[in-house]
N, C-alpha and C positions, 0 to 999 in steps of 0.2 A: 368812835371817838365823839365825846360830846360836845367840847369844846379845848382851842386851843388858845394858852395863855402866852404864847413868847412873842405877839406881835409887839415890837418897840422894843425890846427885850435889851438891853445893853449885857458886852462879856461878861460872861461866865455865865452861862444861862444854860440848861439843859432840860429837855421835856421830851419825855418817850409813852408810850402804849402797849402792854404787856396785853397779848393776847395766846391764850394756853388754849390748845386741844387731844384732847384721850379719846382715843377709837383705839377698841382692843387690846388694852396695853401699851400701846403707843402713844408717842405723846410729840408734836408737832407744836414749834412756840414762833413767834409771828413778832419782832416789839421794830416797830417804825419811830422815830425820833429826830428831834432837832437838837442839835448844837450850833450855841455860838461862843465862839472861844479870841481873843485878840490875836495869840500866833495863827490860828489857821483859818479866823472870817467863818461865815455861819453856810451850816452844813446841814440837808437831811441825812440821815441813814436808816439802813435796814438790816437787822441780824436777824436768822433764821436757825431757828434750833431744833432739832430732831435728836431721835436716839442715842447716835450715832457723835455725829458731828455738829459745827458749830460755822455758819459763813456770815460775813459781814459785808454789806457793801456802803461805801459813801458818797452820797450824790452833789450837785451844786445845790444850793439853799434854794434857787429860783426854780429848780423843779420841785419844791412842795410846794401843793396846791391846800388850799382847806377853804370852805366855804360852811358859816352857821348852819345848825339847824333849824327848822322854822319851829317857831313856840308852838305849841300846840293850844 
């Protein structure tokens, strides 16, 4: 992630990270994300996608951490 823009962010905000991997025909997807929303206050989550299936989980907003990268 290079940077993240929903610091301040007022409802209806949503910002996620699509990350895809193929090894072998398989294919492994990664997207971590924040929502803020007015009925349910601001959330990370995590959906994990494989072959197969699909699992989501949603966490309190105060455990996403995110710290800049340094310029180079």
């Amino acid at each position: 992630m290079i940077d993240f823009h929903g610091r301040g962010k007022k409802p209806r905000y949503f910002e996620g990270w699509y990350f895809k991997q193929h090894i072998n025909g398989r294919v492994l997807a990664l997207i971590p994300g924040v929502s803020i929303d007015k009925a349910k206050g601001e959330d990370r989550l995590l959906q994990v996608i494989d072959d197969i299936e699909s699992h989501f989980s949603a966490l309190p907003y105060e455990e996403f951490h995110w710290e800049k990268e340094p310029s180079s």
